[in-house]
MARGUSE-589038 format. One line per 8 residues: number of its first residue (from 1); their letters; for each residue x, y, z of C-alpha. Coordinates in pm, 1 decimal. Layout:
<atoms>
NUM> A> X Y Z; ...
</atoms>
This chain:
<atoms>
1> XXXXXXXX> 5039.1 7541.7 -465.1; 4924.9 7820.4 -249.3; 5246.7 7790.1 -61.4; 5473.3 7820.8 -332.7; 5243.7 8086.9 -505.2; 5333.1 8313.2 -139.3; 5644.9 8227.5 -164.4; 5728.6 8361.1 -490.6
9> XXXXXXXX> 5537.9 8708.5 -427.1; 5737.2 8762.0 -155.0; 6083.7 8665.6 -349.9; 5927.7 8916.0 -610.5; 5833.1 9190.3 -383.9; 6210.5 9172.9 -143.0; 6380.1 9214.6 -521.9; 6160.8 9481.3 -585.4
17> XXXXXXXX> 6262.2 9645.8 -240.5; 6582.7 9625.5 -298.2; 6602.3 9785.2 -671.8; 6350.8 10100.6 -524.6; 6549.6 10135.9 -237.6; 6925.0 10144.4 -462.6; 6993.7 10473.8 -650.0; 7058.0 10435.1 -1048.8
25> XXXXXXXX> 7401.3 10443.2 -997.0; 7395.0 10148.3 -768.6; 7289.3 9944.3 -1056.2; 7629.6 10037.9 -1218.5; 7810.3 9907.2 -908.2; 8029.8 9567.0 -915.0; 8204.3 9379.3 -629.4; 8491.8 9574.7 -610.7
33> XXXXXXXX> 8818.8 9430.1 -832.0; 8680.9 9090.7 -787.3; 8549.4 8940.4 -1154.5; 8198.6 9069.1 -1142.0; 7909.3 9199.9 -1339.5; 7653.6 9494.8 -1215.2; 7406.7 9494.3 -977.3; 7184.9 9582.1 -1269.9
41> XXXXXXXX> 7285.5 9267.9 -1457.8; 7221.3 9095.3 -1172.8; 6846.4 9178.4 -1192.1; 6859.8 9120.5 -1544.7; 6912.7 8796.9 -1503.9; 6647.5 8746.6 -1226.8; 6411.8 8923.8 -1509.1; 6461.1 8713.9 -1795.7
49> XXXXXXXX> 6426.5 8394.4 -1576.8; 6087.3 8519.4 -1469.2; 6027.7 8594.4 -1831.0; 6151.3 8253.9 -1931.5; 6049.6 8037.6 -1650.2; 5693.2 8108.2 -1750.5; 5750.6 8033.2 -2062.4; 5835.7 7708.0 -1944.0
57> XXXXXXXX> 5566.6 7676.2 -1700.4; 5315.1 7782.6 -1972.0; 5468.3 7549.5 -2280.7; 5524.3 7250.5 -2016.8; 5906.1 7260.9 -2164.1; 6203.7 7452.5 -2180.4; 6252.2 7693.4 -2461.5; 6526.2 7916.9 -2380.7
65> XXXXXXXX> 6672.0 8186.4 -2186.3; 6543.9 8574.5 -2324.4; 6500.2 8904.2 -2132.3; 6328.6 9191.0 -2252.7; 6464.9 9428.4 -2055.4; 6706.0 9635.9 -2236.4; 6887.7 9896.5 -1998.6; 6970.0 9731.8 -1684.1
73> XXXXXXXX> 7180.3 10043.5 -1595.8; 6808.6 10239.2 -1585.8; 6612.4 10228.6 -1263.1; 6278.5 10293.7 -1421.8; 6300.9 10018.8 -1683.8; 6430.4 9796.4 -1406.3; 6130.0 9869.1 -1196.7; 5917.1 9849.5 -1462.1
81> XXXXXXXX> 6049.4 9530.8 -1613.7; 6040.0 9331.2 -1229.2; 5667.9 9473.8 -1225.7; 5538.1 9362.9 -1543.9; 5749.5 9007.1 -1466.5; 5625.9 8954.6 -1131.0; 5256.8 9031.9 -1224.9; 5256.6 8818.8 -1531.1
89> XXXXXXXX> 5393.1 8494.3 -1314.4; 5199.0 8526.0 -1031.3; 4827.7 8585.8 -1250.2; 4936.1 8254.5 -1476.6; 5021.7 8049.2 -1165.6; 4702.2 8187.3 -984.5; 4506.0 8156.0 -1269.9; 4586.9 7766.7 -1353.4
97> XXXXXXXX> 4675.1 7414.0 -1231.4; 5010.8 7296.1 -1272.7; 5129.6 6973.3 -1337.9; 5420.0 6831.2 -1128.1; 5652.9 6955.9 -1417.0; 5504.7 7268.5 -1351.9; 5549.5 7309.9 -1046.4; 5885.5 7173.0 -1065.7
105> XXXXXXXX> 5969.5 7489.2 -1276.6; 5796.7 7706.7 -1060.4; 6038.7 7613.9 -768.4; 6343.6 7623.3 -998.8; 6243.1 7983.6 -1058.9; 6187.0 8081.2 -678.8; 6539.2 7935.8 -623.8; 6699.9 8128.2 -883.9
113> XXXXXXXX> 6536.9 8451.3 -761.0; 6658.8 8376.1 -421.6; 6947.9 8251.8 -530.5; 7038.0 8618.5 -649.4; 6908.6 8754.4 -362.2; 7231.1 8608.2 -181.8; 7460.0 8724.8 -438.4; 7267.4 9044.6 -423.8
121> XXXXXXXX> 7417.9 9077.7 -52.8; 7759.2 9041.8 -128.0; 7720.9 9317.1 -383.3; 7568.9 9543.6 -94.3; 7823.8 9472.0 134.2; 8091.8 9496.7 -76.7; 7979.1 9860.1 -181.5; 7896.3 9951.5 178.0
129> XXXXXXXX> 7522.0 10029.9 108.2; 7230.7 10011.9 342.1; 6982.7 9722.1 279.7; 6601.1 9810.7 265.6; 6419.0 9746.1 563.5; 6222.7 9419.3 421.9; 6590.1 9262.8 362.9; 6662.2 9332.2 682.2
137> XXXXXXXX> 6365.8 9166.6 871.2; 6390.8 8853.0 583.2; 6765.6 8809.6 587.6; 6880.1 8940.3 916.7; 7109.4 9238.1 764.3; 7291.2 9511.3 901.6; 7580.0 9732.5 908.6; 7635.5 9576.7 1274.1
145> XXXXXXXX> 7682.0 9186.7 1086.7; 7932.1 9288.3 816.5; 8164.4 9519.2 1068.7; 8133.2 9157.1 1245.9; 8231.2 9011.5 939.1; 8513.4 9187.8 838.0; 8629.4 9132.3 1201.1; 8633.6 8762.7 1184.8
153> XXXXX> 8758.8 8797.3 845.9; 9072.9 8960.9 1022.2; 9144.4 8755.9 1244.6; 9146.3 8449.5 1036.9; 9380.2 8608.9 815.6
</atoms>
């Protein structure tokens, strides 16, 4: 359990890189003309399934899927809603013992957030922003890799 606990914290703490190191207008930004929501309603989503995730965890069941946060657009309630998400998951999963349903949900929630986290890169790249440092050193990002990209891109095409 320790393990996963680790994991999660740092899933939670490379999100919360990213969204510090991103203006507020970045959170307004989609993936070009492609069908696409914000970046901010990207971390919406990673919000309300750390809100609702541990509602699961804690009721040994799935409810439903809620998010509290109501202006993904805003960088402060962002930040503030990833906080107050990430510190209530990781004091309920340090503070009890899970069942293997428990823990089952636990990992569905640490692949969602990473999950994002890859979709999260395609909205970078596609916008030509700079990743934080911690994304870099975790996923192996740079400006170098997508002007490689694009190049392979062209030459398949």
């Amino acid at each position: 359990m320790k393990l996963i606990i680790v994991k999660i914290e740092r899933a939670f703490d490379l999100t919360k890189d990213l969204v510090e190191h991103l203006s507020q207008d970045n959170l307004s930004l989609h993936l070009g003309n492609l069908p696409s929501n914000k970046i901010g309603d990207q971390i919406w989503c990673i919000i309300g399934a750390r809100e609702s995730y541990l509602k699961a965890i804690q009721a040994s069941q799935w409810s439903r899927f809620s998010c509290s946060l109501q202006d993904s657009t805003s960088k402060s309630e962002v930040l503030y809603s990833l906080n107050s998400s990430s510190q209530a998951v990781v004091k309920y999963l340090k503070g009890n013992s899970l069942s293997e349903y428990q823990m089952d949900i636990a990992l569905d929630l640490l692949e969602h957030e990473i999950m994002h986290h890859g979709q999260l890169i395609r909205y970078i790249y596609a916008n030509k922003l700079l990743f934080p440092k911690s994304w870099n050193k975790r996923y192996i990002l740079s400006p170098k890799c997508w002007c490689k990209f694009q190049l392979i891109v062209s030459q398949v095409i």
